[in-house]
BAPA-7199 format. One record per atom (N, C-alpha, C, CB): residue in one letter; x, y, z. Coordinates in steps of 0.001 Angstrom, whole numbers, plus 500000, padded with zeros to 6 digits. Each point is the difference from the previous one (the first is absolute). Glycine has a CB too. Example, Ala and Ser with C-alpha at 12.3 -4.5 7.8 and 13.67 -1.06 7.14 Angstrom:
BEGIN
A513190494310507800 A499110501190500000 A500900501200500000 A498108498827501246 S501542502223498034 S500820501190500060 S499230501090500730 S501184499372497855 
END
This chain:
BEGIN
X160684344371786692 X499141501102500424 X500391500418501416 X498104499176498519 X501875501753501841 X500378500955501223 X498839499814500902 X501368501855498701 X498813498034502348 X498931499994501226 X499127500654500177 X501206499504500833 X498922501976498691 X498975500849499917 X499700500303498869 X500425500675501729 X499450498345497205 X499915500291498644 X498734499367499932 X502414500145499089 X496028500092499649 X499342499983499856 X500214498351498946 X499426502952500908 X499885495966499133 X500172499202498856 X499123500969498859 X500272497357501419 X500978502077497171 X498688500781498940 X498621499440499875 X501782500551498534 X497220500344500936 X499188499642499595 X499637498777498872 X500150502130501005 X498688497049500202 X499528498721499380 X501249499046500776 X498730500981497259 X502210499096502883 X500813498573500079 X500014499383501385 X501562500797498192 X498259500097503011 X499402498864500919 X498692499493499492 X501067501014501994 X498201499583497318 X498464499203499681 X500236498915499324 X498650501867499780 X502803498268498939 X500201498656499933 X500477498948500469 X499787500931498989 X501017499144501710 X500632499199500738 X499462499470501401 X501614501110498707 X497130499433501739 X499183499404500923 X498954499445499624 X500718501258501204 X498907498719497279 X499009499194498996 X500037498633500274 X500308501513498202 X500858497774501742 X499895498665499826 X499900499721501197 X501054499587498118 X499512500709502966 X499461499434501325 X498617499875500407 X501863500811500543 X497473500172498950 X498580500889500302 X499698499104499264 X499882502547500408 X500227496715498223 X498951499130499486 X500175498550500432 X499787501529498065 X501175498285502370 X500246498589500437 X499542499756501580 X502083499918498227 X498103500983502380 X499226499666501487 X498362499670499504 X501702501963501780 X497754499476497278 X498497499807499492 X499611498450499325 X500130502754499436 X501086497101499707 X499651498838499488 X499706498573501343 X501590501177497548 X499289498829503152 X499735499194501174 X498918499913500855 X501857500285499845 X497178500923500287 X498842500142500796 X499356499814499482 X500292501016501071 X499477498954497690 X498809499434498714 X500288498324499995 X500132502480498019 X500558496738502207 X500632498912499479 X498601499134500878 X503333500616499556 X496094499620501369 X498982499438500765 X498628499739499168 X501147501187502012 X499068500656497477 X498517499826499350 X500061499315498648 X499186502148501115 X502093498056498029 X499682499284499093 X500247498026499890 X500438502787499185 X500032496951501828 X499819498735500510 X498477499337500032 X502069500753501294 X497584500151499148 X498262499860500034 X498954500001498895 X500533501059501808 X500198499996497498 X499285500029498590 X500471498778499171 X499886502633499976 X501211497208499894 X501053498813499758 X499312498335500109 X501969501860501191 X497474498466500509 X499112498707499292 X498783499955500099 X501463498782500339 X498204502050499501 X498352500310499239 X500012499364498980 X499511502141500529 X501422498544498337 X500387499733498840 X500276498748500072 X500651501980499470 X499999497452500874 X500677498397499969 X498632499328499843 X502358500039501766 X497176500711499469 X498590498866500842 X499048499570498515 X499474501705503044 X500532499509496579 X498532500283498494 X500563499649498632 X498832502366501044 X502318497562499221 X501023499419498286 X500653498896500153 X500730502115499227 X498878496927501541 X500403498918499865 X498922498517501034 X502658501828499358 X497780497487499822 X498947498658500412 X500268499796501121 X499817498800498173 X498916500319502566 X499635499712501284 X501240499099500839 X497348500118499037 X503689499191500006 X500956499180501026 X501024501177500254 X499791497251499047 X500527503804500296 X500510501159500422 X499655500772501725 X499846500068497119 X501073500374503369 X499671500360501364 X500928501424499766 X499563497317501602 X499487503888499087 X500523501263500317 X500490500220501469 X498500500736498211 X501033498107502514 X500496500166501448 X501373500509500128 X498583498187500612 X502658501267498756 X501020501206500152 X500503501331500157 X499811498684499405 X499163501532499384 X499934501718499751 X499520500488501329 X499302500104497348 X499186499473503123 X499440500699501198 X500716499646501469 X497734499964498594 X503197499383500849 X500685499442501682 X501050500942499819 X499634497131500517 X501123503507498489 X501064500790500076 X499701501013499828 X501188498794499541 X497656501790500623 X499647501608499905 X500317500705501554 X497817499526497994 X501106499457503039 X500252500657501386 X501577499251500537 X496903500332500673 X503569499066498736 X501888499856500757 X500863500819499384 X500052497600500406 X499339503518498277 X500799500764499897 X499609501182500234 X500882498698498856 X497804501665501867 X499320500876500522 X500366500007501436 X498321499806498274 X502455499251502487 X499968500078501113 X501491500873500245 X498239497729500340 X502889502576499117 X500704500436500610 X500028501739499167 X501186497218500923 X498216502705497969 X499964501331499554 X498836501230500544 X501031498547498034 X497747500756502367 X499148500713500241 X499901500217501499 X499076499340497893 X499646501706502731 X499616500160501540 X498928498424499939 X500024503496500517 X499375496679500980 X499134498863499946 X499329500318499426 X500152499133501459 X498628501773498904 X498811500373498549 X500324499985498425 X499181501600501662 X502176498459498158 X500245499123498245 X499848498763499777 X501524501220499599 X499385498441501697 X500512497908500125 X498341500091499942 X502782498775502157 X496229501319498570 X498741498961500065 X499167500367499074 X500021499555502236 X500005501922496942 X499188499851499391 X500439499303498489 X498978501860501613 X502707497828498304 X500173499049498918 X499764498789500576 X501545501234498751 X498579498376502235 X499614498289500452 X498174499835499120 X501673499961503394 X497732500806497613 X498514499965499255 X499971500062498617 X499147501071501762 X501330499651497641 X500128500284498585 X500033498397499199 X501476502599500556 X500097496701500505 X500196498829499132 X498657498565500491 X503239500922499831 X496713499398501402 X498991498920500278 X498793500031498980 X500650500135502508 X498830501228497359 X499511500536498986 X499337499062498498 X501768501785501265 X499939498819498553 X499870499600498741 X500162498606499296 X500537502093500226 X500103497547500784 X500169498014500344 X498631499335499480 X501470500120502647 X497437500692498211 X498402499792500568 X499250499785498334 X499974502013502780 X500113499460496855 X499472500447498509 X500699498891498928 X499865502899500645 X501516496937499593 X500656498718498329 X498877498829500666 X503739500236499312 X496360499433501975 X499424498585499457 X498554499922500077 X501987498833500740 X497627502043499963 X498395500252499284 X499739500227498360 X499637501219502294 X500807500001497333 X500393499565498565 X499954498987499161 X500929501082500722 X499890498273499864 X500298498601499234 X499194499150500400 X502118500224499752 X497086499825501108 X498638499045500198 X500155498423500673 X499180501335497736 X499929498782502791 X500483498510501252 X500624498780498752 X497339500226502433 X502080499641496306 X500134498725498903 X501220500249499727 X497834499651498871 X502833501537500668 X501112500044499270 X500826499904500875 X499378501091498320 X500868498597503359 X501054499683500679 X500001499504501128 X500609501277498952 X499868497486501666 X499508499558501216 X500055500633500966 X500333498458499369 X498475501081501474 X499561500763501068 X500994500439501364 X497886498789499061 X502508499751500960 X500946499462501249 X501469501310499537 X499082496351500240 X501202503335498683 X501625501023499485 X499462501439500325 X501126498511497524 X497755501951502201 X499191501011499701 X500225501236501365 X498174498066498445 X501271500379502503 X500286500790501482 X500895499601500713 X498111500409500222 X502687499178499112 X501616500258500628 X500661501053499603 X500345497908500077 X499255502068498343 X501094501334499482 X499220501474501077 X500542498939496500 X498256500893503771 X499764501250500685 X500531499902501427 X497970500452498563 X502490498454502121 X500523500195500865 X500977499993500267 X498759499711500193 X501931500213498897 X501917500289499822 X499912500974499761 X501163498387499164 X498060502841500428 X500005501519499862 X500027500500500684 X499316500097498891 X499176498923501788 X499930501125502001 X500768499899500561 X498290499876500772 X502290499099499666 X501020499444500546 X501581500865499887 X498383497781499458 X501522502358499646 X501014501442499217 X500350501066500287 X499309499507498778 X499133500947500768 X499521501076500380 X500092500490501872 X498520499314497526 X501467499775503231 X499851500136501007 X500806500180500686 X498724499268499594 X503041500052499893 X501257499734500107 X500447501208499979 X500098497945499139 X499595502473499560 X500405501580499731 X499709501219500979 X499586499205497783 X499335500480502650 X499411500734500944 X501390500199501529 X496978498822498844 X503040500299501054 X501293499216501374 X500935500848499553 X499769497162500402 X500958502505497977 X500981500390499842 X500187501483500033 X500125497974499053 X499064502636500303 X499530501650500447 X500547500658501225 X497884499447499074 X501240500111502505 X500185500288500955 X501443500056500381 X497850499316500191 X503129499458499569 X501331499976500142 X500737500403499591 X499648498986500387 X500411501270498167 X500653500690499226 X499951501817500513 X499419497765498060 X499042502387502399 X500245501520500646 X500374500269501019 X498761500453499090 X501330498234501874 X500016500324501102 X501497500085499984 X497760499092500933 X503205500523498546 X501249499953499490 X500710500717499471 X499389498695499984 X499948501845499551 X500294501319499147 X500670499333498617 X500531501873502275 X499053497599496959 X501000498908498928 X499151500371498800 X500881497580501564 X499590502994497664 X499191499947498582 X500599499419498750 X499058501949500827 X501105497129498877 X500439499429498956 X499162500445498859 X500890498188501329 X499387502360497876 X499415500756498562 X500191499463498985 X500271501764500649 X501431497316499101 X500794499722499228 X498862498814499019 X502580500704501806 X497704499376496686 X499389499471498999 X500173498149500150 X500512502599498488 X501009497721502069 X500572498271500703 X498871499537501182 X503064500588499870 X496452499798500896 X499203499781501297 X498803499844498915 X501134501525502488 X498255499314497119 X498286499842499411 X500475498595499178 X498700503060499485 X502535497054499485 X499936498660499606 X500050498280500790 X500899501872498456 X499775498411502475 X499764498962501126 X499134499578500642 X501311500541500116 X498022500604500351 X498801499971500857 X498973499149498552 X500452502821502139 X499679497778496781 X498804499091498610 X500514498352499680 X499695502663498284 X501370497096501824 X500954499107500132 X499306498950501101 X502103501776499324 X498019498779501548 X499665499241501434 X498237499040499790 X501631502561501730 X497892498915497284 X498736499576500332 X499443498841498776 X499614502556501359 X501158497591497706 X499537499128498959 X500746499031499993 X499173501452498779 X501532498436502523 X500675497926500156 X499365499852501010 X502568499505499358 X496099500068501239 X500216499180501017 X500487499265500535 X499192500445499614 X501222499274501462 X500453498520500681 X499349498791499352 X500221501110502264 X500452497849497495 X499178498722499685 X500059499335501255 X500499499709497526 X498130499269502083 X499994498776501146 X500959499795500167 X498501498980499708 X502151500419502039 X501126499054499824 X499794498553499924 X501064501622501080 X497442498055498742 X500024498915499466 X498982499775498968 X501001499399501933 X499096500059496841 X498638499829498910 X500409498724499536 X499362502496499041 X499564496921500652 X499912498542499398 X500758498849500854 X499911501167497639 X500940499467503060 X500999498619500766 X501153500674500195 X499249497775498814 X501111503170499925 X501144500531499928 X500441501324501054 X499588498984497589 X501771500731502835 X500569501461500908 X500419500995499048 X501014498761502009 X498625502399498516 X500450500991499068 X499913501457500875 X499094498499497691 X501995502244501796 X501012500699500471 X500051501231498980 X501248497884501134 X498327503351498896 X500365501390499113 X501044500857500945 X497390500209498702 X503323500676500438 X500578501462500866 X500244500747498908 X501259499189502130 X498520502180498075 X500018501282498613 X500868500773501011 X497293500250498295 X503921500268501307 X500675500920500691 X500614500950498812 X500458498344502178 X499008502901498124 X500043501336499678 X501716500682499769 X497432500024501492 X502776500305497076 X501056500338500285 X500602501352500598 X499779498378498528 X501788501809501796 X500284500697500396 X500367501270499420 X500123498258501058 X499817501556497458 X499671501784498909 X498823500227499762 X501730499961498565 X498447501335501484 X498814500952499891 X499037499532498939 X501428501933500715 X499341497639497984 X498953500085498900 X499932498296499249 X500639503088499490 X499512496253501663 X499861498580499766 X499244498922500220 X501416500732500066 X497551500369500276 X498664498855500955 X498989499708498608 X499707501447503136 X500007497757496762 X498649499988499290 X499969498368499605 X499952502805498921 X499520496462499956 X499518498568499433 X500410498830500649 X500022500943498007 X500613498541502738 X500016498682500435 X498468499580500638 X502754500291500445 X497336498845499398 X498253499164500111 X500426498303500224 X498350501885497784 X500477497662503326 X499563498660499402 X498878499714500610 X502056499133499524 X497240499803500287 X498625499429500470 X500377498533499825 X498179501974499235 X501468497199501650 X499270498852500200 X498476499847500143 X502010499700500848 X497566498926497989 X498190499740500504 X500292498871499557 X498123501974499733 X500566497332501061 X499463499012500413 X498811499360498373 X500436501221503225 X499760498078495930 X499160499823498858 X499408498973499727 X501091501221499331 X498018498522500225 X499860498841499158 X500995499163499225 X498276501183499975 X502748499538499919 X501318499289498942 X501264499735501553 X499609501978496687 X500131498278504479 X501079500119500457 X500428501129500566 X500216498571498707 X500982501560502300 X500129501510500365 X500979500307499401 X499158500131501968 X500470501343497476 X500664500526498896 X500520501397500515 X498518498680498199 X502432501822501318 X501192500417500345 X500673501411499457 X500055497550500216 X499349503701499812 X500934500853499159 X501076500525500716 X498261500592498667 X503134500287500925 X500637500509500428 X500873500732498835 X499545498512502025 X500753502704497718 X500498501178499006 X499668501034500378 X499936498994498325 X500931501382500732 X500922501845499926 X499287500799499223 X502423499369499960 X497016501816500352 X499478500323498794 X501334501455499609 X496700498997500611 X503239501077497864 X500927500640499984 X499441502019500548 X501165497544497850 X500342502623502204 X499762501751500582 X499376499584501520 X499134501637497295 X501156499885503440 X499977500365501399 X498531501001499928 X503082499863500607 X496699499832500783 X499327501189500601 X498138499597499931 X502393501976498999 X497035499296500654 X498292499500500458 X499724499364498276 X498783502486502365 X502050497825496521 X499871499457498715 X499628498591500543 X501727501542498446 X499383498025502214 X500086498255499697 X499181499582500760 X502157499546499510 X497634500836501933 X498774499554500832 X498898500369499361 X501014500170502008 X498647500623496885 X498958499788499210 X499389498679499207 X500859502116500046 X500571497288499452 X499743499473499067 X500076498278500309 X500768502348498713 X500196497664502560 X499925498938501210 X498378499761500608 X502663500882500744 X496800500421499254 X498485499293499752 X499418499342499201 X499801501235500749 X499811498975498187 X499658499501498622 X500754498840500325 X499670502044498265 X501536497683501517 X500867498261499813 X499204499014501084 X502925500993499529 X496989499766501718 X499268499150501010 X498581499605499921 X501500500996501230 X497398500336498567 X499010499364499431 X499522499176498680 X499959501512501413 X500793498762498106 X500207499113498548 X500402498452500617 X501128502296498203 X500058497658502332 X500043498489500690 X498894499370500756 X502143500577500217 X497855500440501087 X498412499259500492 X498982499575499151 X500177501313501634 X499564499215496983 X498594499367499509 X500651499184498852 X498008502025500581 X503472497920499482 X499994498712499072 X500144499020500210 X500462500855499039 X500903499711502310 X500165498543500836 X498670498952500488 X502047501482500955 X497012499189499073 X498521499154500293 X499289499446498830 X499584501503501840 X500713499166496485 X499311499517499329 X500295499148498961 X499194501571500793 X502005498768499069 X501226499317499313 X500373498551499688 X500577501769500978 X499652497351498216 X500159498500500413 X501578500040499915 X497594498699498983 X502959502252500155 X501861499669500418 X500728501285500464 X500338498158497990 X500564501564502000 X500970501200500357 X500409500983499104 X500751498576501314 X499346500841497285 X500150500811498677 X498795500842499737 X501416498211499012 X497187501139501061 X498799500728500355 X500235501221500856 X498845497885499837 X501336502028501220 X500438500563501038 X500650501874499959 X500394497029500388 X500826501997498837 X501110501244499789 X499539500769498660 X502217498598501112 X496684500566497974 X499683500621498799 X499016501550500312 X500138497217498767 X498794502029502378 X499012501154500912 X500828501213500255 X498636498199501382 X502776501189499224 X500671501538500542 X500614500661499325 X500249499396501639 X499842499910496668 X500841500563499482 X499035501395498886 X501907497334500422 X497258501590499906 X498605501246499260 X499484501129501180 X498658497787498305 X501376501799502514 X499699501312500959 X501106501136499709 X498982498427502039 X502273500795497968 X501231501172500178 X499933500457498366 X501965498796502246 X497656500912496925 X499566500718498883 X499061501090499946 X500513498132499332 X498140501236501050 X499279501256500172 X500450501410500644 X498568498227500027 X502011501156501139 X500483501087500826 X501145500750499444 X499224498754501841 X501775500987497245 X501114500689499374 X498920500820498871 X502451498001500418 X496537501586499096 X499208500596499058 X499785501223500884 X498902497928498594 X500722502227502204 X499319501366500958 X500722500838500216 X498797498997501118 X502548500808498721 X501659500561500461 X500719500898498539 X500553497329501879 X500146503656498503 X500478500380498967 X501441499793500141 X498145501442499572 X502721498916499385 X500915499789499936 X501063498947500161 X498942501628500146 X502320498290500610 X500400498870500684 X499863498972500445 X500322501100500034 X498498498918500490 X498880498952501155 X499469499401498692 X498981501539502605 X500377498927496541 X498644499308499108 X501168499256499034 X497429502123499922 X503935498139499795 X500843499000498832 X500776498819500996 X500667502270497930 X500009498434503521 X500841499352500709 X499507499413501153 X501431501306499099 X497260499073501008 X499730499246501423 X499721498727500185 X499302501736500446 X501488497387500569 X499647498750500119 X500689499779501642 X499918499245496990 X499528499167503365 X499704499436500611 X500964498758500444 X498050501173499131 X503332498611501356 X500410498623500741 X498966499108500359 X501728501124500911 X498214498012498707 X499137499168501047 X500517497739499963 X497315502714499263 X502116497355502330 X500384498049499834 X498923500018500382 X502309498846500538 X496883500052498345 X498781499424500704 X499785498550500754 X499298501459498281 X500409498126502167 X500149498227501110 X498862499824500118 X501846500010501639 X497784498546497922 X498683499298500540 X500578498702500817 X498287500793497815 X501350499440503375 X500186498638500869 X498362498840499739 X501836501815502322 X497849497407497254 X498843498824499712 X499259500074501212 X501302498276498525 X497291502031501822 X499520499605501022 X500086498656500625 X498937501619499221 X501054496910499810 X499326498863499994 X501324499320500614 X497987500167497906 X502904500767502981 X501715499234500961 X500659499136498501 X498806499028503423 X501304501254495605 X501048499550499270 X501000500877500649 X498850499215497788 X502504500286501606 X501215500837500415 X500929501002498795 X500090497854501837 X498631502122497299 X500393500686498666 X499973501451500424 X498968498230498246 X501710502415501293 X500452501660499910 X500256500533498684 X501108499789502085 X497537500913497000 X500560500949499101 X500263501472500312 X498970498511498674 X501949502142500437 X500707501227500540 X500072500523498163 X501767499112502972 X497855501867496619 X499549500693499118 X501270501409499987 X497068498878500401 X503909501436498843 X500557500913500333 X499833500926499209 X501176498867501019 X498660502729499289 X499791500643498695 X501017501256500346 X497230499162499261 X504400500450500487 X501058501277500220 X499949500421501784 X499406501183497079 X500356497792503359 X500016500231501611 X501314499269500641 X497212500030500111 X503890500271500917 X500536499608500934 X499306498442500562 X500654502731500310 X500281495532499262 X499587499246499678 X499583499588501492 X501141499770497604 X497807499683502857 X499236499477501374 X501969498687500344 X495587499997499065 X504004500233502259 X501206498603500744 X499002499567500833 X502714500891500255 X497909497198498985 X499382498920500987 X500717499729501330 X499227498913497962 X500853501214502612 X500485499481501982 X499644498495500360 X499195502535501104 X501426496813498428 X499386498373500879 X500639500006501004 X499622498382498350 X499928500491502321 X499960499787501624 X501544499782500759 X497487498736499556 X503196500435499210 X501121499961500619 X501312501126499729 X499015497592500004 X500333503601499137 X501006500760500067 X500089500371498886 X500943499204501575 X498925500177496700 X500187499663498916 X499204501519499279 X500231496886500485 X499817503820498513 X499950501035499660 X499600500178498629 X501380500275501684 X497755500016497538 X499815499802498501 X499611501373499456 X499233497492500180 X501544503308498688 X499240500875499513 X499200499576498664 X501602501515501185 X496969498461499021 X498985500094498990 X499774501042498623 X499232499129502151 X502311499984497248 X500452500836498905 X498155499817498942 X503732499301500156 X496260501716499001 X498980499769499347 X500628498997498382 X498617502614501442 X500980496588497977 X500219499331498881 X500695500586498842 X498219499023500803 X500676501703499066 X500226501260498920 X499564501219500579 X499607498641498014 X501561502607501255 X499433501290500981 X498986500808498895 X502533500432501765 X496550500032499401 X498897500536499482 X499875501309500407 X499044497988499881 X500241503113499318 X500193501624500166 X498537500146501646 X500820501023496158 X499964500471504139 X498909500397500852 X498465500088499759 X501845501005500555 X497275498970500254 X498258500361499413 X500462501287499640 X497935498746501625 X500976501461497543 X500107501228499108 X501231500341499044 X498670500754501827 X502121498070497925 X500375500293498292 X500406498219499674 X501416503242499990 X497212496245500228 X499453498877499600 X500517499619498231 X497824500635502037 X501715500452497310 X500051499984498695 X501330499139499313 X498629502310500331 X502750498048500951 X501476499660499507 X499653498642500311 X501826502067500478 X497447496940500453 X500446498911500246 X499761499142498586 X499602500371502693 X501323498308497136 X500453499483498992 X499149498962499610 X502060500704500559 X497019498606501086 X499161498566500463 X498764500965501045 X502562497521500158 X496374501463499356 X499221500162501187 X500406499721501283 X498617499659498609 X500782500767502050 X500437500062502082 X499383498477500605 X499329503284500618 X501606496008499156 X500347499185500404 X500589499282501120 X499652500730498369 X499956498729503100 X500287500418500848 X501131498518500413 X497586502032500369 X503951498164500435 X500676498977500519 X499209499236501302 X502149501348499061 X498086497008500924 X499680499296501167 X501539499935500391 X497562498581499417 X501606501124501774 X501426499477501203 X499436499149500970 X501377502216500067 X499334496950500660 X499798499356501093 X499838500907501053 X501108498216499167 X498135501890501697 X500006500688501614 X499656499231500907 X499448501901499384 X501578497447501045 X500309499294501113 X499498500397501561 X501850499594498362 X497427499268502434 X499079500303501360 X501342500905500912 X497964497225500091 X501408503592500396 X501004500773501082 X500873500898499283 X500114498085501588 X499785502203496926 X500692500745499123 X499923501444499992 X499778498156498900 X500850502916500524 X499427501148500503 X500605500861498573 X499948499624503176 X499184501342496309 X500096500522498889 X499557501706500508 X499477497409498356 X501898503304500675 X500079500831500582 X500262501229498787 X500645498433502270 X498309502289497702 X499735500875499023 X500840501586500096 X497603498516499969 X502694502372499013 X500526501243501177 X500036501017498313 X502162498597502982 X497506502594496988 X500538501211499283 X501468500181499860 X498067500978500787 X502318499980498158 X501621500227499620 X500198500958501253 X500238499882496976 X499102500184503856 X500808500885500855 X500802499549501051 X498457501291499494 X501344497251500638 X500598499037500573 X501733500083499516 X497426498577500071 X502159500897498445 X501777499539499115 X500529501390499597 X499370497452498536 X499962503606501660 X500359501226499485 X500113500846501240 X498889499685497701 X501269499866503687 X500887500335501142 X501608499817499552 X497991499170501746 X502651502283498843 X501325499673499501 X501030500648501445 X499252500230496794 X501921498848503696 X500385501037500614 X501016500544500255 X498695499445500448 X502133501739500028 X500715500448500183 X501187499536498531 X498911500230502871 X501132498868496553 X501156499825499054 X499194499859498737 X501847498822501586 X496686501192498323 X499223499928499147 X500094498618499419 X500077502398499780 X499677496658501027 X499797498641499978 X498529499363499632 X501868500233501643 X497439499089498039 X498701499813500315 X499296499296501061 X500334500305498089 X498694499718502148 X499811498936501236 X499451498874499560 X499654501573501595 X501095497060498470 X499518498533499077 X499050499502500944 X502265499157498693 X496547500643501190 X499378499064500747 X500067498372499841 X498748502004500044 X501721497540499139 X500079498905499685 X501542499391501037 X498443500647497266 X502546500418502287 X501181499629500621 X499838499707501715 X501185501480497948 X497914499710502414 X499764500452501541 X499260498900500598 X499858502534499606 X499146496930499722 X498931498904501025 X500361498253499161 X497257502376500555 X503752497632498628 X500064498359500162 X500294499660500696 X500217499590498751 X499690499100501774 X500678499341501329 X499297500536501210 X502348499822498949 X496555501294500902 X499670500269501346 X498324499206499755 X501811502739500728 X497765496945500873 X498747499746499870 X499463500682501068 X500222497986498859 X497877501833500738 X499682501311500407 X498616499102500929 X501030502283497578 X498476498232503100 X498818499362500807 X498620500472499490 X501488499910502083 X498763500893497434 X498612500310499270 X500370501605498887 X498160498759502666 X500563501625496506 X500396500953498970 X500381501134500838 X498492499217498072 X500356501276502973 X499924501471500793 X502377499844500637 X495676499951501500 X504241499074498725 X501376500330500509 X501289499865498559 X499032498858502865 X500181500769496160 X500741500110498429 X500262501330499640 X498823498098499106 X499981502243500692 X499929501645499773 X500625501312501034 X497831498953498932 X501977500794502340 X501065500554501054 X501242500338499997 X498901499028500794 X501564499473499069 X501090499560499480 X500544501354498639 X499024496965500802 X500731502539498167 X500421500978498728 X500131501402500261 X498850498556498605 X499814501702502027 X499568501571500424 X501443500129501252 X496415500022499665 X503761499448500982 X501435500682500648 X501816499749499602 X498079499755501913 X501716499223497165 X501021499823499569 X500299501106498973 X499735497659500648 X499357502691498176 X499887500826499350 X500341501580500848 X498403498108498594 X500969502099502344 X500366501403501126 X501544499626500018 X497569500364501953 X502937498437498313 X501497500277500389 X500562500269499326 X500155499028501116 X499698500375497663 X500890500194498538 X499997501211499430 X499543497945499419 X499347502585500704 X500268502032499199 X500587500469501080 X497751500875498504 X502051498431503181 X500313501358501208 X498661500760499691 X503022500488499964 X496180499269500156 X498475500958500455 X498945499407498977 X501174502647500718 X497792498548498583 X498591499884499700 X500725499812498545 X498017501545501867 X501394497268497032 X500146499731499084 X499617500980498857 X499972498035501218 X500887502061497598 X500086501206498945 X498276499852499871 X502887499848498396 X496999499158500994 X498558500018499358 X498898499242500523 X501157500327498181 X498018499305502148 X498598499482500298 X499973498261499938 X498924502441498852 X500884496992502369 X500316498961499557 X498837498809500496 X502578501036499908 X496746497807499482 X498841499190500425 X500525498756499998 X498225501329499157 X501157498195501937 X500570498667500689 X498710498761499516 X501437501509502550 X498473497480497121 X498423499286500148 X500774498749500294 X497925501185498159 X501780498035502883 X500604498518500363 X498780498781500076 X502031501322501572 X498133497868497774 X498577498685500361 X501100498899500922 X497970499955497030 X501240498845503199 X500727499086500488 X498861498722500069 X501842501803501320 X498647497338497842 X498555498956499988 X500642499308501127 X498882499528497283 X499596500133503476 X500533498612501379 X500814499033500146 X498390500092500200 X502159499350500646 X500384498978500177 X499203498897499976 X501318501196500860 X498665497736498275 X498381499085499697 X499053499889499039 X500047500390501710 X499980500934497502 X499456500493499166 X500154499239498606 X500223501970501477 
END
């Protein structure tokens, strides 16, 4: 077309369509976060938690909107935090969790507020579908203790460096009646899909990991959640969607027993003290949650020895599925035998920059770190 030529009619209208709905789609992504877990809050049982949803409404309200948006979605989510667990009534959920989850909102909420101011004062608008997914990312892993039951322990989630690669890596550690128990998996597909559904896997763990007497129990809970939830889904998602996952129960009662539950996950490495290196092959291999149906045996979980001062070290395919420059992979097993480590937080460090050296920058895909380390004495 000529410079002073008219585009025909209709075709800039089309061709500025999809931008025009995808920025729109991004400024809505707050509110329906909110509605998001309304819904969660009112369709699902009391060990279920919506606190995610309302913690990632105002961190993705903070760099798209003015301040009078950012706060009036903060309120919105404190909000609606307020209403699920009233709702759900002081009996159907403890009190103590009750008013924490509302204060990991405010708390949030308040952050966002921060982040707002800087982001304008900066002039920085990150819009991109990769950022809202991070920023939801961020909010539905907390930090764990670095210390529970006796044990050291060590997380890191680092964001990858393509556009359309952020989304499902997850894990949680808790503290149980059976022991501290252990998730860490992939959920399959990118973006706000999988941090959807990385919810569900997590609250599903929290109320099994507590109610559960084994680990097969356990993974059976998540494997029925991730059912329901492919039920709600059309297409692709509702036949193909599933779930990596390693599950670990360390014994409260200082035995030195270690079960490790694998279901199509990247196998956990043992670290003993003097250097010595074990991958926690699984026995028999078993399919991802959510296409349960193929496995051959019930979920059945491997023991191992875990030796005092030992250190076990969990991680996503985005780890072994770093590749670089000659399209090599990155071995973790090869990389840390023979080395020893002083504690998990400097385990996980460790990987997280070795891994940076080996691609030369920010890793293809999304990658989760989880490290324990039982005492010396123990």
């Amino acid at each position: 077309m000529l410079r002073g030529e008219a585009p025909p009619e209709g075709d800039g209208e089309r061709r500025a369509r999809p931008v025009c709905s995808g920025r729109l789609l991004v400024r809505r992504l707050p509110v329906l976060l909110i509605v998001g877990g309304v819904a969660f809050g009112v369709g699902t049982p009391a060990g279920y938690t919506a606190a995610p949803f309302f913690s990632a409404a105002p961190l993705v309200a903070a760099p798209l909107f003015a301040l009078r948006g950012t706060v009036l979605t903060a309120l919105a989510a404190v909000l609606g935090e307020i209403w699920v667990v009233l709702y759900r009534g002081g009996a159907a959920q403890d009190h103590g969790e009750s008013v924490t989850e509302i204060a990991m909102v405010l708390v949030v909420a308040l952050s966002a507020l921060g982040i707002n101011r800087i982001v304008r004062s900066a002039g920085v608008r990150p819009v991109s579908l990769r950022d809202v997914s991070a920023a939801a990312q961020r909010a539905v892993l907390p930090t764990p203790p670095e210390r529970l039951a006796g044990l050291a322990i060590a997380a890191r989630y680092v964001g990858a460096g393509a556009e359309d690669r952020s989304g499902g890596d997850l894990y949680a550690v808790q503290e149980t009646p059976h022991g501290v128990r252990v998730l860490v998996g992939d959920v399959r597909g990118k973006g706000l899909d999988a941090v959807r559904t990385a919810v569900i896997v997590l609250g599903a763990f929290r109320e099994a990991a507590e109610q559960e007497r084994t680990l097969g129990a356990v993974a059976g809970r998540l494997e029925r959640a991730l059912r329901r939830e492919g039920g709600r889904r059309e297409g692709v998602e509702q036949t193909e969607g599933f779930t990596t996952a390693v599950l670990a129960e360390i014994p409260a009662n200082g035995h030195s027993v270690l079960r490790v539950l694998n279901r199509g996950h990247p196998s956990p490495l043992l670290l003993t003290p003097d250097g010595g290196l074990r991958e926690l092959l699984p026995e028999a291999p078993a399919p991802p949650l959510g296409l349960g149906e193929m496995a051959s045996r019930p979920d059945r979980p491997d023991e191992t020895f875990f030796p005092a001062g030992a250190l076990l070290l969990f991680y996503t395919d985005g780890v072994t599925g770093a590749r670089d420059l000659l399209g090599r992979s990155y071995n973790p097993s090869g990389k840390l035998r023979g080395c020893r480590f002083p504690g998990p937080d400097v385990l996980v460090d460790t990987v997280v920059e070795d891994v940076a050296r080996h691609t030369g920058g920010a890793p293809a895909d999304d990658m989760a770190l989880l490290a324990v380390q039982r005492p010396m004495g123990a």
